[in-house]
C-alpha positions as CSV (number, residue, x, y, z in Angstrom):
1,X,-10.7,-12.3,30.6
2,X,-7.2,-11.0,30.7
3,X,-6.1,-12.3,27.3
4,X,-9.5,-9.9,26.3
5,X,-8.1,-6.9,28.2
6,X,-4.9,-7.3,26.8
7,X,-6.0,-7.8,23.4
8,X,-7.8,-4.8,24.0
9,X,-4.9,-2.5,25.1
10,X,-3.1,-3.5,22.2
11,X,-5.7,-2.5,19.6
12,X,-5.9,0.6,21.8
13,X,-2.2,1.5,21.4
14,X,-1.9,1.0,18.2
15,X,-5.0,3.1,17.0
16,X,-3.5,5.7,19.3
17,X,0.2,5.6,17.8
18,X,-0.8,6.0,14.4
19,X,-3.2,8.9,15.4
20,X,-0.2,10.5,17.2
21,X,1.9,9.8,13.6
22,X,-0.6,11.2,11.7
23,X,-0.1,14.9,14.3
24,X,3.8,14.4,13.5
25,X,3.2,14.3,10.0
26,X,0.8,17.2,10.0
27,X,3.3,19.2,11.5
28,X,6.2,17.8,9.4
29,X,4.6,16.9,6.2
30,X,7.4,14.6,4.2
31,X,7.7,11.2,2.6
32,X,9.3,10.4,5.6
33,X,7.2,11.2,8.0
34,X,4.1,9.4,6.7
35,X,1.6,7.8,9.3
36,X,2.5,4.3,8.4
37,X,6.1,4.8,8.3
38,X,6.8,6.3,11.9
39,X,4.3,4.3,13.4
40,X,6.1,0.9,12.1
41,X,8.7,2.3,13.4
42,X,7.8,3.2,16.5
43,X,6.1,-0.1,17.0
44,X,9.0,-1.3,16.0
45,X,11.5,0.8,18.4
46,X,8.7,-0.3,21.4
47,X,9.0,-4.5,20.6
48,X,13.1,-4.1,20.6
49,X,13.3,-1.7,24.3
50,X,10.5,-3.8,25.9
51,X,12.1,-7.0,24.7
52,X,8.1,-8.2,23.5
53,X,8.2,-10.8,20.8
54,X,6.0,-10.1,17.4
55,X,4.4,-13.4,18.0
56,X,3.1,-12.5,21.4
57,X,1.5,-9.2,20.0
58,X,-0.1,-10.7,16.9
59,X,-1.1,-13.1,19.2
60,X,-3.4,-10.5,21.1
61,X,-4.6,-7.7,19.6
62,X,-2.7,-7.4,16.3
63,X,-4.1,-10.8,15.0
64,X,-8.0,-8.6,15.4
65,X,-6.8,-6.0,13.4
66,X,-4.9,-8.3,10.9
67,X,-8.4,-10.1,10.3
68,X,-9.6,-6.6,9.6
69,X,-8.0,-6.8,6.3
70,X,-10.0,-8.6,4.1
71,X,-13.2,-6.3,5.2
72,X,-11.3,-3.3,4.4
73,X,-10.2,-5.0,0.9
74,X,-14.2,-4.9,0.4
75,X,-14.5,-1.3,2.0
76,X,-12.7,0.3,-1.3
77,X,-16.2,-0.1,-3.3
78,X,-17.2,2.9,-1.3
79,X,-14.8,5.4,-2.4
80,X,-14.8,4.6,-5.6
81,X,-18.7,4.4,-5.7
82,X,-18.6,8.2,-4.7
83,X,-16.1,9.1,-7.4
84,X,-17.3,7.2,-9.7
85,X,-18.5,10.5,-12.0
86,X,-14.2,10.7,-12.5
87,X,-14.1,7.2,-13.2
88,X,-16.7,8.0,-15.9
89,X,-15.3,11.1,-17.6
90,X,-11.8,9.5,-17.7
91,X,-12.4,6.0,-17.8
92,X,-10.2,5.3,-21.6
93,X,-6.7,6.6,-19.3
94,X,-7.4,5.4,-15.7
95,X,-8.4,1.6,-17.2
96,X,-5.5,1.6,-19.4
97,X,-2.8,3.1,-17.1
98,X,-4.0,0.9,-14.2
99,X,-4.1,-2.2,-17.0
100,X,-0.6,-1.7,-17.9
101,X,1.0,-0.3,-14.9
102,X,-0.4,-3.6,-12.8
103,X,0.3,-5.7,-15.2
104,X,3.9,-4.4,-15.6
105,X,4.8,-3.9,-11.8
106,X,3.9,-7.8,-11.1
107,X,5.4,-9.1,-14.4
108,X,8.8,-7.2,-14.1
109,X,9.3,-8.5,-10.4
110,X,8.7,-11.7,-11.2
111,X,11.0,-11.7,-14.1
112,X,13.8,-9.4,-12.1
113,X,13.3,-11.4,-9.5
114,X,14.0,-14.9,-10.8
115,X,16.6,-13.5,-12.7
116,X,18.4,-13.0,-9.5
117,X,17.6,-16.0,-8.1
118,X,15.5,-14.7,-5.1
119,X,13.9,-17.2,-2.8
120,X,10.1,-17.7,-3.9
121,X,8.5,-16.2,-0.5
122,X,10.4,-12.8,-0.8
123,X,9.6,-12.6,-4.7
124,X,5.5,-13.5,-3.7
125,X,6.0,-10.9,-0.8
126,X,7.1,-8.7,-3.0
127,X,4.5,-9.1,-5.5
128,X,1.9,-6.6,-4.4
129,X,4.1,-3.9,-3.3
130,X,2.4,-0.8,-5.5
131,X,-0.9,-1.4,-4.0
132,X,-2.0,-0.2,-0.4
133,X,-1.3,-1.5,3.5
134,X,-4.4,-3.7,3.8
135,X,-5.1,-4.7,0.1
136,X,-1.1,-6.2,-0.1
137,X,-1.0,-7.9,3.0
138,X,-4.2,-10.0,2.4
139,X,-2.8,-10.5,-1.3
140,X,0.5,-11.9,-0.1
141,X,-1.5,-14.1,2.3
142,X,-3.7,-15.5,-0.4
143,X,-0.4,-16.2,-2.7
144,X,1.7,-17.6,0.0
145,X,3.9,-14.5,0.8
146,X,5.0,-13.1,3.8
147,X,2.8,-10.1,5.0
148,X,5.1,-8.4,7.5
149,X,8.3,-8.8,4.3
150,X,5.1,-7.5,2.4
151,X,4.3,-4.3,4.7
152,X,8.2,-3.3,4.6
153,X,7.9,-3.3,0.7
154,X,5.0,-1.8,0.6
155,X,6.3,1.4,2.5
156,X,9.7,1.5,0.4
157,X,7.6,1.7,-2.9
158,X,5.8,4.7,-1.5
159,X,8.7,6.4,-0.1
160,X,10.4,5.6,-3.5
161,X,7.5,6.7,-5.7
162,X,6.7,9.9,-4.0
163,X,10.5,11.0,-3.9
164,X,11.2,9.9,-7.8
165,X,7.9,10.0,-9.4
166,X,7.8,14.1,-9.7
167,X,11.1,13.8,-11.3
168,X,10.7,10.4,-13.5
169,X,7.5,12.6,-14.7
170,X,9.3,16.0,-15.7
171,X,11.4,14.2,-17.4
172,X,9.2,12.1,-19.0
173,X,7.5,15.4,-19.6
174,X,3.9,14.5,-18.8
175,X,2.3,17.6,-17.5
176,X,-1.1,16.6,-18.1
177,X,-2.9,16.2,-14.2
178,X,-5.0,13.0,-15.4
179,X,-1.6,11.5,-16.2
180,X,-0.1,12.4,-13.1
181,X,-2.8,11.7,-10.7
182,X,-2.9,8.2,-12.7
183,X,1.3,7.3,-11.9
184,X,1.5,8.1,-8.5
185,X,-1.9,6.5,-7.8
186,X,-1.1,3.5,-9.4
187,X,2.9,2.9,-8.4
188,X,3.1,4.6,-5.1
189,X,-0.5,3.7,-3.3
190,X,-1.3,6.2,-0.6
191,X,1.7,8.3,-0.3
192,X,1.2,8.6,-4.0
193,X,-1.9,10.1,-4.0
194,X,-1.3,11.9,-1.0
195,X,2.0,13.5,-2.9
196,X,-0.5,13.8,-6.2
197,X,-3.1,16.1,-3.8
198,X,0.0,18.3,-3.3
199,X,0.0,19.4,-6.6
200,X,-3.5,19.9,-7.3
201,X,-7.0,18.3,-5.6
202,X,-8.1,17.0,-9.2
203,X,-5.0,14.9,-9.6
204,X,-5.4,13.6,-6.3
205,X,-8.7,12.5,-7.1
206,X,-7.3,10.2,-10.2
207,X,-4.9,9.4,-8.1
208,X,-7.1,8.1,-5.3
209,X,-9.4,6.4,-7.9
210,X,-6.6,4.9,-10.0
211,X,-4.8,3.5,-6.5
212,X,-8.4,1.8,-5.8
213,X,-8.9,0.5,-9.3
214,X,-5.2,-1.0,-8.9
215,X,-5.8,-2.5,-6.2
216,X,-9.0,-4.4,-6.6
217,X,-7.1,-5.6,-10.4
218,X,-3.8,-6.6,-8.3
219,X,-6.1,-8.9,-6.1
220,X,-6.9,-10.5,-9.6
221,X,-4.0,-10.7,-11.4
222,X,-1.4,-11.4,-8.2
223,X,-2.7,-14.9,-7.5
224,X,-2.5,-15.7,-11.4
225,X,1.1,-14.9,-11.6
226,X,1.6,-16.8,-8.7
227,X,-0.1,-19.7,-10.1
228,X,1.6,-19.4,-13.7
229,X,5.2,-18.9,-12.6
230,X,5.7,-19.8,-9.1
């Protein structure tokens, strides 16, 4: 019954720190003080004052809400069932800039990667580091990564994509919303599209459908590389 209690409590205080991130980032709205980011690092601050081992938490409540992961993988059909009339009217762009960009984000770390000579469980952690939290971690599961290397990736390529992505895209000189909405949804996950609804709510919304569409395709094509190259 305790092991339950304290399970509990841990689920508890975690939904709690990541509501209290959210208020921070509300009232001090930058890539670096996204929800995810200051609650893994608060977490993270907590585990190395208290002295409480990473094993002992997952071991309570954080293994619950790790199992959580592959439901929420499944839970994407829903937001993209009720935008699917943008997925109709723009379907030629989103397919092919979510085609290519996926295809080109896991190709080019693989290849960069082994170029380097990086050990094989950082290059599979690494390998689905555009798509978001929950849709990565269960990915680098499935292809032998390292989910918490993977989560730590995952974060830098947001952070990274919402800081360079406005300026990678004037100077590309793409104005055009659809292609926006479509490059930060489909290399920067969340904070991407979160960055995207900054500009304007309609690139947000190709945003939001092209980081969905991403990552149902990266679930595909991430365990293929792995099997081809690895």
């Amino acid at each position: 019954m305790s092991q339950i209690l304290i399970g509990v409590g841990w689920v508890l205080f975690t939904v709690l720190l990541y509501q209290l991130s959210k208020k921070i980032y509300k009232l001090f709205p930058t890539p670096f003080t996204i929800p995810m980011l200051v609650a893994t690092g608060l977490m993270a601050f907590l585990f190395i004052v208290l002295d409480i081992p990473y094993q002992h938490y997952m071991e309570s409540g954080g293994g619950w809400i790790a199992k959580l992961l592959g439901p929420g993988v499944v839970a994407f059909a829903i937001p993209l069932y009720k935008q699917r009339h943008v997925l109709q009217k723009y379907v030629v762009p989103i397919a092919g800039g979510v085609l290519v960009g996926t295809t080109v984000a896991i190709a080019s770390d693989f290849a960069i990667a082994s170029l380097m000579g990086t050990d094989k469980s950082l290059i599979l952690s690494s390998l689905p580091k555009s798509v978001t939290m929950p849709v990565a971690m269960s990915v680098s599961e499935q292809v032998g990564g390292v989910p918490s290397l993977t989560a730590a990736f995952v974060v830098i390529a947001g952070i990274t994509g919402t800081i360079t992505g406005p300026l990678l895209l004037k100077w590309s000189r793409v104005t055009n919303s659809v292609g926006k909405g479509i490059g930060f949804g489909c290399a920067s996950h969340i904070m991407g599209v979160m960055r995207a609804m900054k500009n304007n709510e309609h690139e947000g919304v190709i945003g939001s459908v092209t980081m969905t569409l991403t990552a149902i395709l990266t679930c595909l094509l991430g365990p293929l590389f792995a099997m081809m190259f690895m």
